[in-house]
C-alpha positions, 0 to 999 in steps of 0.5 A: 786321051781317052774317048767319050764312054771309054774308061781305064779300069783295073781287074785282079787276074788269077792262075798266073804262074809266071811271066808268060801267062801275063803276056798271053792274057794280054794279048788275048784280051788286047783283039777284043774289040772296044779295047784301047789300050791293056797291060797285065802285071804279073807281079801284081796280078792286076790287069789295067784296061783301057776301053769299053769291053762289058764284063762278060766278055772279058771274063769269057776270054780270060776263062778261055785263056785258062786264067780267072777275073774279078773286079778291083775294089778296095775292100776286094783288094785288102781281102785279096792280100789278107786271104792269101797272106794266109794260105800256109801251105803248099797243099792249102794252095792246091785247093784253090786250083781249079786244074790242080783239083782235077789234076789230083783226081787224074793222079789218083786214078793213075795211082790206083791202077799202077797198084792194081797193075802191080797186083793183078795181071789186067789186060793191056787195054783196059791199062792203056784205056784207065792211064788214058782216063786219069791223063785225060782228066789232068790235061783237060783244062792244060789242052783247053787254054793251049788249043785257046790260046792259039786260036785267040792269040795265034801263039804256041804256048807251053800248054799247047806243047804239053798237050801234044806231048801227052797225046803223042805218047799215048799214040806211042804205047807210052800210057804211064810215061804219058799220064805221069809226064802230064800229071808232073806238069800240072804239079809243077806249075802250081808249085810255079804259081805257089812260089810266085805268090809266095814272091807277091807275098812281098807286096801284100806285106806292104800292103798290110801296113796300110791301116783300115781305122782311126780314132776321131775326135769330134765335138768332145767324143771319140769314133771310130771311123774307118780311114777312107772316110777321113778328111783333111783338117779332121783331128786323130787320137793315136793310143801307144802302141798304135799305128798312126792311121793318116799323114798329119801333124802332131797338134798334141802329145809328144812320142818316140814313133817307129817309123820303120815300115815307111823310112827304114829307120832302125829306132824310133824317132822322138816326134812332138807338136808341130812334126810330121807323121807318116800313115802306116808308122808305129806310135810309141809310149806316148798319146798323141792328137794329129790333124789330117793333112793328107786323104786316105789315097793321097797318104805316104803309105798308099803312094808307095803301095802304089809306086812299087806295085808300078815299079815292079811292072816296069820291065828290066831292060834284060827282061825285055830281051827275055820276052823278045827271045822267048816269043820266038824259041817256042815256035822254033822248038816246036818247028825242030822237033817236028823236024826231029821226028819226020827227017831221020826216019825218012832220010836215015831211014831211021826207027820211028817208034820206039825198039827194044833197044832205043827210043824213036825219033817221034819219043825223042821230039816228044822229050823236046817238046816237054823241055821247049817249056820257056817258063824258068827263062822267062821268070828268071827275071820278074821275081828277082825284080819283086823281090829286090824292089821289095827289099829296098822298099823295106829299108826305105829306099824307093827304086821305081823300076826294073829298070832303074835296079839294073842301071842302079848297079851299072853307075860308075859314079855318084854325084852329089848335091850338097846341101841338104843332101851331103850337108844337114840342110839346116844352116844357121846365120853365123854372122850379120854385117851392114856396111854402115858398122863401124865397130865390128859388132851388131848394130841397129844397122846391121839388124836392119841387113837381117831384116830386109833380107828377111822380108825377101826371102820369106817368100822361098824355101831354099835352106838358107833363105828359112835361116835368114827368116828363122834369125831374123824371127829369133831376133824379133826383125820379123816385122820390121818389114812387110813381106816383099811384092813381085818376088822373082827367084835368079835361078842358082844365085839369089832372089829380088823382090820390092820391099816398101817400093825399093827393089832389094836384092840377096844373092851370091857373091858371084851375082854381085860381082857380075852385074853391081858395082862394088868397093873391092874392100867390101869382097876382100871382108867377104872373101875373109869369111868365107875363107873360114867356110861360111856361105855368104849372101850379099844383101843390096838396096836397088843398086847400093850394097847395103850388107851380106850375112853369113852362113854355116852348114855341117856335114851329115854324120854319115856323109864321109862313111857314105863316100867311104863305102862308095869309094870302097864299092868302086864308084869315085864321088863328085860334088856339084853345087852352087855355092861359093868355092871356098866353102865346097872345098871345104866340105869336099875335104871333110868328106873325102871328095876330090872333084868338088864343082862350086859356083853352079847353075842349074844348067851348069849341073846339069852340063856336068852332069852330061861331061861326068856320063861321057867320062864314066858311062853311067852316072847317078845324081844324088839331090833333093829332088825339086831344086835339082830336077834338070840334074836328076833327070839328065844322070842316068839314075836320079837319086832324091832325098826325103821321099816320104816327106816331099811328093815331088821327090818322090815322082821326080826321081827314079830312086827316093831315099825315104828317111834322107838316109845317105848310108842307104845308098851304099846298100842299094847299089850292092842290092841291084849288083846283087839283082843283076847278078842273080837274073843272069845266074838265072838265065844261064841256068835256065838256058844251059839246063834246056840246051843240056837236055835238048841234046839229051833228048835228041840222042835219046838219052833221056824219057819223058818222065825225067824231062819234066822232073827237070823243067819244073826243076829248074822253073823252081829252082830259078824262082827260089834264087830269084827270091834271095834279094828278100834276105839279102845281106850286104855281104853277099 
């Protein structure tokens, strides 16, 4: 709860090179006072705080951290992303830094007098004394935030170590190792921050879908009006070509529409009077009128902007083990370098400083100083995470986390809903029958059946109670009855509802035959036709069964591919679904699924869903993301159908197919494997090259030139990998 005068707000933080520089500004501004509660997102570059800290004072202990602050609003945020898309080089970049500004004087003055050295013989001092100047320059800005951060945050950063490195080898006579060294370093961590950013850039091209103006129709006349200002019942002109500016629907005008950028789907989809479009999608060759459902903020396109951006900085469970490792390493570096230095020349009495024929000890933990940098370790796992989330986004698979990648490619086995999820979802009434009949074809007493359930069942959204009311409408049955009173849902089996005062019942075959008498020839006919694969509800009037109706569902196209490639993957199937048995198992073998579990309640799925994690370990539940919440949230991984059309898919679960696309999944679950597999490549090279050159350095058989040449190395090097999901292909 927030108190009285207390506000959560959010910042934009720049000058961030990796996952550590988040982590320090957010410690450093967590002790300010008036501060509830702060996070800092590296892969966003925001900050969101919780408190009362006047603006000021934040951006001095931002600026003491060696980091920049501004103020979010949505123009600065679109500009931000439009302004940086921009940047086309890596030299343009540079520019932009304040330090790598300096950082280039210092390696210019450095420079010439390496030149002058060359060609005239100048005397040591005045050497030592310009080396020292262009070092000085450079590592001005890099020993103010490490001197800062341990005095705010009481914590060694790798500036700090940098700082104490130069310094000690220009205490050494090392005047040009020293300044390159630093000047090396300060290069390195703008290409760091270039190829983050370049790893942002993932976002910022979400966002640049998000469109900024509409046509509005209004009395006759169109205007143009940006989208902020757009309400709910306003109605749009969308030209060919366009993109369509706000979720709505279609009023006129009919046109094949990409929708791409929002579901991943590869061809346009034919949308008419009546249908849905989503904001940020592509309008085709036709003109269409669409009236606004939807606010700006609240619109698809802005709730999965917003989804990834807090998806990404949900950290992965390998990234908090990370974190946790490189708090400690740091210190315990700096610890054993000192340890390094003083020890062998004080009880080996071994050389302190440099000989003609090898480095001293002080040299040698200088070279481990420069190499404790933990920056490769610690970004190995962010943009691996950006970059995959981002990826999946593009293909219109929503994964909510870094956690949820990684546990992703950990599940042993899916579980599936099935209709509307396997199956189309669409059923249609096959069949109407009212116990009265006696020639076996409709009758007015069976239509009397449609229409009663009807009447009950158009106070719900289940699929098959909107085949029920789409029948009986096509029928002309709608308004035979009024649309029932004290309408109660009997969870996983039916509905019950008072139609003219009499109490009606429509429910399963398995709710009738626990709680209402019945003829056991009038199961037998049901039983016939669902032998046949139909889905039957039963249709009673108080306690007298009056009829049942029958019903018919189809298999997605790609559902069979689907469990295919699943299975191929390694990960068996099940189908957990509350229809009758004979009409899952039939899906079950359309589908090539063995372990089909019929006749569920909600709890029910939800115990098989506990039962299949205790056989398997790790389990996803693939459903539509309302009916099935307990199943979705009880699996390890919660996968929900029609993210971009349902909002409560879309918060629900912890994975949302966008466009109900079923062969999504196979690719998602080799994109989080493929993440999975990166972010330990990437730790054990960070961590083998350290350990590597740590041992070198303690030998002394390596400079401090070559040190960081291979940290900053390594650092890109992990950052370039960590990238790959971005081009990811399914093969790999």
């Amino acid at each position: 709860m927030i108190n009285q005068g207390e506000t959560l707000k959010t910042y934009i933080i720049t000058g961030m090179d990796c996952a550590g520089c988040a982590r320090e500004v957010e410690t450093g501004v967590a002790r300010l006072e008036g501060v509830r509660s702060v996070q800092v997102d590296f892969a966003t570059s925001k900050m969101h705080l919780e408190g009362s800290v006047p603006f000021d004072i934040l951006q001095a202990r931002v600026s003491a951290l060696g980091k920049n602050i501004q103020a979010e609003t949505d123009t600065h945020v679109e500009s931000v992303a439009v302004t940086r898309g921009e940047i086309v080089g890596f030299w343009d970049y540079l520019l932009t830094r304040h330090e790598t500004r300096l950082a280039l004087v210092g390696g210019a003055v450095v420079l010439i007098t390496f030149i002058l050295a060359s060609l005239l013989a100048l005397p040591e001092s005045i050497l030592g004394a310009a080396y020292t100047f262009g070092m000085g320059i450079t590592l001005l800005p890099i020993a103010r935030s490490g001197i800062n951060t341990l005095r705010i945050n009481r914590e060694f950063n790798i500036n700090l170590l940098m700082s104490i490195a130069g310094i000690g080898a220009i205490w050494i006579g090392e005047y040009l190792e020293g300044a390159t060294v630093i000047f090396l370093f300060a290069l390195g961590e703008a290409l760091e921050g270039y190829t983050a950013d370049r790893a942002r850039d993932s976002i910022r091209s979400l966002m640049s879908l998000k469109p900024t103006q509409a046509v509005r129709l209004r009395a006759g006349t169109e205007e143009i009006i940006h989208v902020s200002a757009l309400e709910v019942g306003d109605v749009l002109l969308v030209k060919p070509g366009e993109n369509i500016p706000m979720d709505g629907i279609i009023l006129t005008g009919t046109s094949g529409v990409d929708q791409a950028p929002i579901t991943g789907e590869s061809v346009p989809v034919i949308k008419e009077g009546g249908d849905d479009v989503f904001a940020g999608t592509i309008n085709g060759d036709g003109v269409l009128t669409i009236r606004v459902t939807r606010l700006a903020a609240d619109n698809t396109i802005s709730r999965i902007i917003k989804l990834v951006e807090e998806a990404q900085s949900v950290r992965a469970p390998s990234q908090r083990v990370i974190d946790g490792f490189a708090k400690w390493y740091t210190p315990a570096v700096v610890v054993i370098a000192a340890l390094v230095a003083v020890v062998p020349p004080l009880i080996l009495n071994q050389p302190f400083y440099d000989t003609p024929s090898e480095h001293g000890w002080l040299y040698r933990a200088l070279a481990m100083l420069i190499i404790a940098c933990p920056c490769a370790l610690v970004i190995s796992g962010p943009v691996t995470v950006i970059s995959a989330i981002t990826a999946a986004a593009r293909r219109g698979v929503l994964i909510k986390g870094g956690a949820f990648l990684e546990a992703l490619g950990t599940v042993n086995a899916f579980a599936f809903d099935k209709t509307g999820t396997l199956t189309e979802g669409k059923p249609i009434v096959t069949e109407w029958r009212s116990l009265e009949c006696k020639n076996g074809d409709p009758c007015e007493s069976c239509d009397d059946i449609l229409a009663l359930a009807s009447a009950v069942e158009r106070r719900t959204t289940h699929p098959l109670a909107q085949a029920v009311v789409n029948a009986a409408t096509e029928r002309q049955l709608h308004d035979i009855y009024p649309a029932a009173e004290s309408v109660v849902l009997l969870a996983g089996r039916g509905v019950q509802g008072r139609v003219n005062g009499s109490l009606v019942t429509v429910g399963s075959h398995r709710l009738f035959s626990e709680t209402f008498p019945h003829d056991e020839a009038v199961f037998e006919a049901i039983n016939g036709v669902e032998a046949q694969g139909r889905t039957t509800m039963i249709v009673a009037e108080a306690d007298r069964i009056r009829g049942y109706i029958a019903l018919a569902d189809t298999a997605r196209s790609s559902s069979r591919s689907v469990v295919h490639d699943l299975t191929l993957l390694g990960l068996p199937t099940v189908i957990l679904t509350g229809d009758n048995a004979t009409v899952a198992q039939r899906i079950g073998e359309q589908l090539g699924v063995t372990d089909v579990r019929s006749e569920l309640l909600p709890q029910h799925k939800v115990d098989a869903v506990h039962e299949l994690i205790t056989r398997y370990k790790s389990v996803a539940m693939v459903g539509d993301g309302i009916n099935d919440t307990p199943s979705l949230a009880a699996a390890t991984v919660g996968i929900a159908m029609g993210g971009a059309g349902s909002p409560q898919a879309l918060e629900t679960a912890d994975i949302a197919l966008m466009a109900d696309d079923l062969t999504a999944l196979p690719f998602a679950v080799r994109l989080s494997r493929f993440a999975r597999r990166l972010i330990y490549q990437n730790v054990a090279l960070s961590f083998g090259m350290k350990t590597i050159f740590l041992v070198l350095a303690f030998f002394g058989f390596t400079s401090l030139w070559v040190a960081i040449l291979a940290d900053v190395g390594m650092s890109l090097l992990v950052t370039l990998n960590g990238m790959r999901p971005l081009a990811f292909d399914q093969g790999e």
